[in-house]
C-alpha positions in Angstrom: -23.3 -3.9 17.2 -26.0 -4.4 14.6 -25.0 -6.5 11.7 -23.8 -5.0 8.6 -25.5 -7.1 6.0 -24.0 -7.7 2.6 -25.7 -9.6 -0.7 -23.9 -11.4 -3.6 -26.7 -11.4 -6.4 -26.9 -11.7 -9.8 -29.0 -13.2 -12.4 -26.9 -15.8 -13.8 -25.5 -18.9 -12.7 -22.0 -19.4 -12.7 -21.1 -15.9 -12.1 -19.0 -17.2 -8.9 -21.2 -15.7 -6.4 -20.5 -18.8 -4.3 -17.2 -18.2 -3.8 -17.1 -14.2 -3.6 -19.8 -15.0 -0.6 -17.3 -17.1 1.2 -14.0 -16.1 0.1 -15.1 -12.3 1.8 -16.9 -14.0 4.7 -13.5 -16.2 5.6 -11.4 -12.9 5.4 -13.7 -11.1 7.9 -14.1 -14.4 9.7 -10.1 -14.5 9.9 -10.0 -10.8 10.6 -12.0 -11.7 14.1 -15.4 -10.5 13.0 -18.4 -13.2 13.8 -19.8 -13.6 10.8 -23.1 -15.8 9.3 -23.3 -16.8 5.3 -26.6 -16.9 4.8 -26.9 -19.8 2.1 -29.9 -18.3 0.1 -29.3 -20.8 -2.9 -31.5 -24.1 -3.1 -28.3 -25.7 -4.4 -26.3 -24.8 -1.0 -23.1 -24.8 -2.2 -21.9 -22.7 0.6 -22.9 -25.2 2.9 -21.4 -27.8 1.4 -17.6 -25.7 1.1 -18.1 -25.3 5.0 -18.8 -28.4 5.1 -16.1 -30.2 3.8 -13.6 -28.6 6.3 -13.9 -28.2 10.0 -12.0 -25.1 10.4 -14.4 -22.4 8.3 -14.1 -19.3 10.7 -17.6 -18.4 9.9 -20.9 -19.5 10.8 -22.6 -21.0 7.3 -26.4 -21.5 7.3 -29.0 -23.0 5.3 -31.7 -20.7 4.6 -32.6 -21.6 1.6 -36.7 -22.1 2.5 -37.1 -19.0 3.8 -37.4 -17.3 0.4 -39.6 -14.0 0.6 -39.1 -14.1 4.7 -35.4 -14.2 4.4 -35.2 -10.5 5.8 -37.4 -11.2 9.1 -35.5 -14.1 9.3 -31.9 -12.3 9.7 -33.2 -9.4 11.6 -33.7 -11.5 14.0 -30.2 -12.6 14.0 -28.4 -9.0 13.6 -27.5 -8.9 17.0 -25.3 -11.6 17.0 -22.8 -11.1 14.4 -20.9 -8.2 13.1 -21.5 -9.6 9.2 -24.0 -11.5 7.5 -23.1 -12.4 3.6 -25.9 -13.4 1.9 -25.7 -16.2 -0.8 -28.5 -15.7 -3.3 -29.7 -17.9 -6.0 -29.1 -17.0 -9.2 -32.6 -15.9 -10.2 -33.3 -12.2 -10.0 -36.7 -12.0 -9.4 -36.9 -14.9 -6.9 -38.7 -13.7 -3.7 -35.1 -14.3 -1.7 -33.0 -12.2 -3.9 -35.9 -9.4 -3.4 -36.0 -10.5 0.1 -31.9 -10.3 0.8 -31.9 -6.8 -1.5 -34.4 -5.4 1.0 -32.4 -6.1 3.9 -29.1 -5.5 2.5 -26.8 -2.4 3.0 -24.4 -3.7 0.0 -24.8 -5.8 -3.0 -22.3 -6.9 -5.2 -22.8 -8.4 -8.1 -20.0 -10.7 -9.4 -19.4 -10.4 -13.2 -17.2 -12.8 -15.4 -15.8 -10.6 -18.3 -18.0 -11.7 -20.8 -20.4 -9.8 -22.9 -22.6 -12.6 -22.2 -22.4 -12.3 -18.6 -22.8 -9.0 -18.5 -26.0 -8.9 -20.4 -27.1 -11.7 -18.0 -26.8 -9.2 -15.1 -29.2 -6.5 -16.3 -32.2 -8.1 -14.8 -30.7 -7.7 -11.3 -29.6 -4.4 -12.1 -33.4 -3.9 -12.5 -34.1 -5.6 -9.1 -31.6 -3.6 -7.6 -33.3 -0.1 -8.3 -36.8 -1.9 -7.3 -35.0 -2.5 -3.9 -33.9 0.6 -3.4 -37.8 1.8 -3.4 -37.9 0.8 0.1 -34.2 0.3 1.3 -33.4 3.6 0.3 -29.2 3.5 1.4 -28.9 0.0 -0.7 -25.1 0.5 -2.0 -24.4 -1.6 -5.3 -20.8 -2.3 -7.2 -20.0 -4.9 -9.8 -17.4 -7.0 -8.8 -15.1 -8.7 -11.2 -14.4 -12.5 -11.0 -12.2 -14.7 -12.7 -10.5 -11.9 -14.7 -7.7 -12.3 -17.0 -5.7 -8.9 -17.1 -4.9 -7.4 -20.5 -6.7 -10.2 -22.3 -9.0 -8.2 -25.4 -12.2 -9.8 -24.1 -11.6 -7.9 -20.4 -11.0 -4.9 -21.8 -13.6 -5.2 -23.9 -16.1 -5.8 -21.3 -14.6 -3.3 -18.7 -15.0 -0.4 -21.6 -18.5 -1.5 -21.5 -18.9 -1.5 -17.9 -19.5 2.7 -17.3 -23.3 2.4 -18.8 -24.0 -0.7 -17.2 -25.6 1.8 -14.6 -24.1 0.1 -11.3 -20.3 0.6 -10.7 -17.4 -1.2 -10.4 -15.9 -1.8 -7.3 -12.0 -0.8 -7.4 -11.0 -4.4 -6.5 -11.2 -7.8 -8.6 -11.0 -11.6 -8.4 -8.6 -13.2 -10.7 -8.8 -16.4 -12.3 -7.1 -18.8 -9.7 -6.6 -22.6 -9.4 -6.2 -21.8 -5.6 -10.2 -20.3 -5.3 -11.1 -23.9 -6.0 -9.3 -25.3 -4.1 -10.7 -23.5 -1.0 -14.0 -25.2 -1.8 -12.5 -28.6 -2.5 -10.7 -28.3 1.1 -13.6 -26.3 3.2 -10.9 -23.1 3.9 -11.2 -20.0 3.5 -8.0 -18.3 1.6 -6.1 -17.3 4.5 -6.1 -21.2 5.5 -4.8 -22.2 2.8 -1.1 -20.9 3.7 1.7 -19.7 1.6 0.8 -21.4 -1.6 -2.4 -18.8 -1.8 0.0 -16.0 -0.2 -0.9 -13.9 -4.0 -4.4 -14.7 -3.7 -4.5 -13.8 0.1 -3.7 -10.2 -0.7 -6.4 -9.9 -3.2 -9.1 -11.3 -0.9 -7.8 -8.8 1.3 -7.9 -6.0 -0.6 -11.2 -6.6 -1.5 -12.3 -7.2 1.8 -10.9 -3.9 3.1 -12.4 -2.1 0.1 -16.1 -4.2 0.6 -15.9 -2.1 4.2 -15.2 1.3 3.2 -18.4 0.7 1.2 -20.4 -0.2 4.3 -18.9 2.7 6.5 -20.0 4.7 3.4 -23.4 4.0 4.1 -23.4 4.3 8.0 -22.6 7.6 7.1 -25.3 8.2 5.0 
């Protein structure tokens, strides 16, 4: 099985794109799946939550120098995982965001409702559409992180969201203590237990709804 490849971008730092890389690659790592994070960011944060642990069920990389060969790089490697989650930088014109959006069949884009944020994240909306130039089946979707339900600002934000121009994926990330503390203790959710039990569903459900994106484009 070819890997399916999937790229957490955006343009601004702090969006949580960290920990949407490798709270999904843990849940697909748990699931069975052999998966490779593919730490894009200079800053290698995802190296360092695997790190911290010794029980991170997938494989996390530093591939950070590769920058515009990232995508010769991890062709190379398709054959030996079902998933590869790439961790970008957040820089949206950096030659390994273009490289990971040229090689990727999904990109999500993590979004903290803000109006800030979300103007922030036009710029790899842009680089997004230049992708799909060449990788014609590239599948985008917004993905809420750290939301607050029925707070003004997220509803705010979420009304704004339908001319964005890239969609919204039907599952969010809440604002959790627990999310940090995955990080702090190198697990993914699942090995966290019962006191994440809430916050195991929602990785889940994300998870399951990141997939039917992907066999979405394998029908394409």
């Amino acid at each position: 099985m070819t890997a399916k490849v999937i790229a957490v971008v955006n343009q601004k730092g702090g969006a949580g794109k960290t920990t949407l890389a490798m709270l999904l690659a843990g849940s697909l790592g748990n699931a069975g799946h052999r998966v490779l994070v593919a730490d894009a960011d200079p800053q290698n944060t995802a190296l360092r939550w695997a790190g911290v642990g010794e029980a991170f069920p997938a494989d996390v990389e530093d591939l950070s120098g590769e920058e515009g060969k990232l995508h010769k790089h991890l062709r190379k490697r398709e054959d030996d995982y079902d998933y590869i989650v790439i961790d970008s930088p957040p820089a949206a014109t950096a030659p390994v965001t273009e490289s990971a959006l040229r090689l990727a069949h999904v990109a999500l884009v993590p979004v903290i409702p803000s109006p800030l944020d979300l103007w922030a994240s036009e710029m790899i909306r842009d680089a997004i559409q230049i992708a799909r130039e060449k990788n014609t089946n590239l599948v985008a979707r917004l993905v809420m992180n750290q939301l607050q339900p029925n707070t003004l600002i997220s509803r705010e934000v979420i009304g704004l969201l339908p001319n964005f121009g890239i969609p919204l994926l039907s599952a969010t990330l809440r604002q959790r203590t627990v999310y940090k503390e995955c990080a702090a203790e190198g697990h993914s959710i699942e090995g966290l237990g019962s006191r994440a039990q809430m916050a195991a569903k929602e990785v889940d459900f994300l998870k399951r709804r990141v997939l039917a994106l992907l066999r979405k484009v394998e029908a394409s």
